[in-house]
N, C-alpha and C positions, 0 to 999 in steps of 0.2 A: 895796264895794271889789273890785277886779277881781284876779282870782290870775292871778299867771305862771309858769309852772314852766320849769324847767329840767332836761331828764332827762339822768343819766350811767349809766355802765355800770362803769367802775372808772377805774382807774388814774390817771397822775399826769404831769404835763406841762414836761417841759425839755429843746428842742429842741438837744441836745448837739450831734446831727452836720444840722441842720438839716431833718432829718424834721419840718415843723408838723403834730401829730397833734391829740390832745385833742378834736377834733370828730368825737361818734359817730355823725355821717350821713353818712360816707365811708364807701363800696363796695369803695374797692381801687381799681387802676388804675394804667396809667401817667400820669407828669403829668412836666412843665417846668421849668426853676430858670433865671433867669434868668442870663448868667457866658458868657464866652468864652474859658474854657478846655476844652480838645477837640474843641468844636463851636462851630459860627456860628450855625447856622440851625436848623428842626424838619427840613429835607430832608437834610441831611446829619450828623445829630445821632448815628447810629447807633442802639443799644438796650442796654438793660441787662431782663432777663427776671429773675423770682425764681420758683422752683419749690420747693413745699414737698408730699412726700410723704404725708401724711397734713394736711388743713386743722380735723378735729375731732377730739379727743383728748380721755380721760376726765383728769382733777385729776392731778398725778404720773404723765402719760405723755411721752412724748417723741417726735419725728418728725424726720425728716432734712430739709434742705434745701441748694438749689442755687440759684448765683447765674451767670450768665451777661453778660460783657459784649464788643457786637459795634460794627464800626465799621459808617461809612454804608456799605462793600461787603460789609458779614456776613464780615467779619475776625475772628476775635478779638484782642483788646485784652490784650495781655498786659503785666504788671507793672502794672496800676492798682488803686490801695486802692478797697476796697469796704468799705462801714460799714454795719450793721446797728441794728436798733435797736426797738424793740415796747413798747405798752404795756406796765403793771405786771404783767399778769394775765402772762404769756407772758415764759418765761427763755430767753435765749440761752446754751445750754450748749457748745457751741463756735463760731468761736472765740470764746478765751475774755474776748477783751475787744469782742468785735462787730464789729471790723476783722480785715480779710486783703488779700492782693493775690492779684490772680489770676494761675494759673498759666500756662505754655503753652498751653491750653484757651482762655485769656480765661475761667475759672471759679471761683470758692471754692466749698467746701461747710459744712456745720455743719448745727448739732444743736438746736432748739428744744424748750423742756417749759413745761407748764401748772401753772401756780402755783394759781388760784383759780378758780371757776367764773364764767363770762360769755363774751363776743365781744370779741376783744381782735385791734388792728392789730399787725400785724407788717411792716417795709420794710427797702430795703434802698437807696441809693444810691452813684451816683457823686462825688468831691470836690467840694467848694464851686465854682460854678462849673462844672462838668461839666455841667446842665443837666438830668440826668435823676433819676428813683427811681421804684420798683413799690412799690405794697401791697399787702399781702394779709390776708383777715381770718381771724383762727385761732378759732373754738370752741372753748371747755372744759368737759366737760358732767360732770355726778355732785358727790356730797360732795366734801370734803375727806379724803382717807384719814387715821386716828388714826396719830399719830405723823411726818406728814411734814413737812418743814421746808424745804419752799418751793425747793431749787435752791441754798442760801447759795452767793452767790461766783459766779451768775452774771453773766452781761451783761444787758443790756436795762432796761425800766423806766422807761423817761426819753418817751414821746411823750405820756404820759397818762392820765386814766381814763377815757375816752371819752363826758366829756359833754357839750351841744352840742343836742339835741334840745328843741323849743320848742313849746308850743302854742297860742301868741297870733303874729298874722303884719301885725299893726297897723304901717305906718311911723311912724308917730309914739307909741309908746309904746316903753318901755326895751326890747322887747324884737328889733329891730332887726337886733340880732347878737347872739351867742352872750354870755353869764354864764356861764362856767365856771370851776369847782372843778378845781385843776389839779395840787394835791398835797396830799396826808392824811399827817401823821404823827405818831407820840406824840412827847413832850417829857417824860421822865423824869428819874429822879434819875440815870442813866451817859450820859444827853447824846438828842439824838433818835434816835428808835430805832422800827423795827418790831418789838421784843420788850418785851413786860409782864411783868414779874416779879411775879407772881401771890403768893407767902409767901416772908414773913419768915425770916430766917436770921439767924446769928449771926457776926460776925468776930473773925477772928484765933484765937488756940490756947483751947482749952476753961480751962475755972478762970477766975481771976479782971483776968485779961488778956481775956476774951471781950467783946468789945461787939456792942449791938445794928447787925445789917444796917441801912442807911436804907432806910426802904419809907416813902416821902408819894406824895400824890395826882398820879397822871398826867394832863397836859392833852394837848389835841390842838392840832394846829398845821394850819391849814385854809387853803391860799391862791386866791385867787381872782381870777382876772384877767374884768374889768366891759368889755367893748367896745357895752355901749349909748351914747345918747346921756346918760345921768343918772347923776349920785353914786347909790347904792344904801348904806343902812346897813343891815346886817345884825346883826340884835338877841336870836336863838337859832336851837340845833339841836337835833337827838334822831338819837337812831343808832338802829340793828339790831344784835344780835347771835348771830351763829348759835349754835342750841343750846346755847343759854346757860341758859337756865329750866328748869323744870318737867318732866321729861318731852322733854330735850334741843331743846325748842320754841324757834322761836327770840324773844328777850326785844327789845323795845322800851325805851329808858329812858325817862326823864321830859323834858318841854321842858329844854332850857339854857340860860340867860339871860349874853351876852356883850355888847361893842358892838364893832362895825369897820365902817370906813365905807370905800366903793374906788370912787374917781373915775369915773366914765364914759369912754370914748371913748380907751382900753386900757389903763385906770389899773388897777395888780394892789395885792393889801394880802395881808398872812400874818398873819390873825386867831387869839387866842389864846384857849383856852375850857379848862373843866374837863373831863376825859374820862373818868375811872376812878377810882374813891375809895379811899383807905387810913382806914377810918373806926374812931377808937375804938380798943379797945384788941388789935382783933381783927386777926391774923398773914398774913389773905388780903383782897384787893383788894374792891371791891366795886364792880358797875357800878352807872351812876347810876341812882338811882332805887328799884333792886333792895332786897328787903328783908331780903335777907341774902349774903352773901358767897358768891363764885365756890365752887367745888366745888375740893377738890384733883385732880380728874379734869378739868376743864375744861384741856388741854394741846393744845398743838401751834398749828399754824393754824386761823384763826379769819377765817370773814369777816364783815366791816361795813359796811354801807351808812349813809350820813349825808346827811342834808336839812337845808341850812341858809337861813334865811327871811328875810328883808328887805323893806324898802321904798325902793322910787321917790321920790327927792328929788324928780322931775319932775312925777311922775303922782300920787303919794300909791297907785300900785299894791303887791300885794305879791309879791312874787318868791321863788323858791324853788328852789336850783341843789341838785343831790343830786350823789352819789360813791360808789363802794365800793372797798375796797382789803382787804387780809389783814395781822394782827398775829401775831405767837407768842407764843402761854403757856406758861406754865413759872415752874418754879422758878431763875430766871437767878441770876447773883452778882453784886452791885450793891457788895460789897465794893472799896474804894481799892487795894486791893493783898491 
């Protein structure tokens, strides 16, 4: 049986302002949108330039950037919205919803920071239609600092987790065009969430009014968009866990036995699996596998790389698209009110 992998980087893929990201063999650059509004042609299209101050940043650092947009006579463009937008790994801290219009300059500026360690796209475009957009690729290098909490309340997050990297190049096997894993996230008891609530608590006022907090098992919600030419079922995963084990090592869990099946030829499915166990009678989570329960120090951000496996309805190959993304631990309140 012949293995196909599919390598990603992180993040998580929905193309809001129409950045198509998700495929981590982009360099950056300018490129095209097809639309006739502002411009007609490539000769008289004008530019729109992205400048980012610092391109590698340690985890919880932040860097300034500038957006420039010029006519085809190096005018500035004033009063047109500019839309920002970057993988998961990389927050847009101002502005603060990833939109601006630009000044008398023909400029916006803002403020980008690093969520979780990898190579994460960052762009910026003009309106639908407009015809243009830059990328740029941001680095994030180091741990995860104790205690950070990832930017809550930024912008960004929506191009991807940049996977897309292939190492079979056969036309005729699934591996054609990209398998990618295009969004990770948990599905807990207060709805989907990047935050795991690690132990059990109690609700409502102390004495005999007190009910137990709900704490059951977290799944993970894994979606994956198939642009080969074959249905692919996908029939388990296994994550990573940073410094999750032994000696802050990072923990591997056990295979996970699911089914989802995602058409070929740009068919997406949001397969559903177990992620994180509440086992027994014990007050803290427990990853899969693991043979004993999270630590009450295991807090904050956490990242996770996941490899999910399948087979070629076409080929009888097996294929295997991977992802990383970051959760928070903690002791959250999963209490109703």
């Amino acid at each position: 049986m012949q293995k196909i992998t599919f390598l990603g980087s992180v993040l998580v893929c929905v193309a809001s302002i129409g950045l198509i990201g998700c495929s981590g063999d982009t360099d950056g650059g300018e490129e095209n949108f097809n639309g006739t509004q502002f411009v007609a042609t490539d000769s008289e299209a004008g530019s729109i330039s992205v400048e980012v101050k610092d391109t590698e940043l340690p985890v919880s650092g932040t860097s300034g950037f500038a957006v420039s947009v010029k006519d085809a006579q190096g005018n500035p463009v004033v009063g047109i919205p500019v839309a920002c937008d970057s993988e998961l790994g990389v927050a847009i801290l101002e502005p603060t919803t990833g939109k601006e219009i630009t000044d008398s300059d023909g400029r916006i500026s803002g403020v980008l920071g690093c969520k979780t360690p990898g190579s994460y796209q960052f762009g910026c475009r003009l309106p639908l239609g407009a015809n243009k957009r830059k990328l740029l690729r941001i680095k994030c290098t180091g741990d995860i600092p104790a205690g950070f909490n990832g930017f809550p309340g930024a912008a960004g997050g929506n191009l991807g987790i940049g996977a897309g990297g292939r190492d079979v190049e056969d036309e005729n096997d699934a591996s054609t065009t990209a398998v990618r894993l295009t969004n990770i996230i948990a599905k807990t008891v207060s709805g989907n969430s990047y935050q795991i609530d690690t132990v059990q608590g109690t609700c409502g006022s102390s004495g005999t009014s007190a009910t137990a907090e709900p704490f059951t098992d977290d799944s993970i919600l894994l979606t994956i968009v198939n642009n080969s030419n074959s249905k692919i079922v996908f029939t388990s995963y296994e994550y990573d866990a940073a410094g999750a084990d032994i000696g802050n090592t990072n923990f591997t869990s056990d295979p996970i036995s699911f089914l989802c099946e995602v058409d070929g030829s740009g068919g997406s499915a949001q397969c559903s699996a177990l992620f994180i166990q509440a086992k027994g009678t014990s007050t803290n989570k427990t990853l899969y596998g693991a043979s004993s329960p999270l630590s009450t120090s295991y807090t904050g951000f956490k990242s996770f790389t996941f490899r999910v496996t399948g087979t070629s309805e076409l080929t009888g190959e097996e294929v295997t698209v991977s992802g990383r993304t970051a959760f928070s631990f903690g002791n959250f309140n999963a209490c109703s009110s």
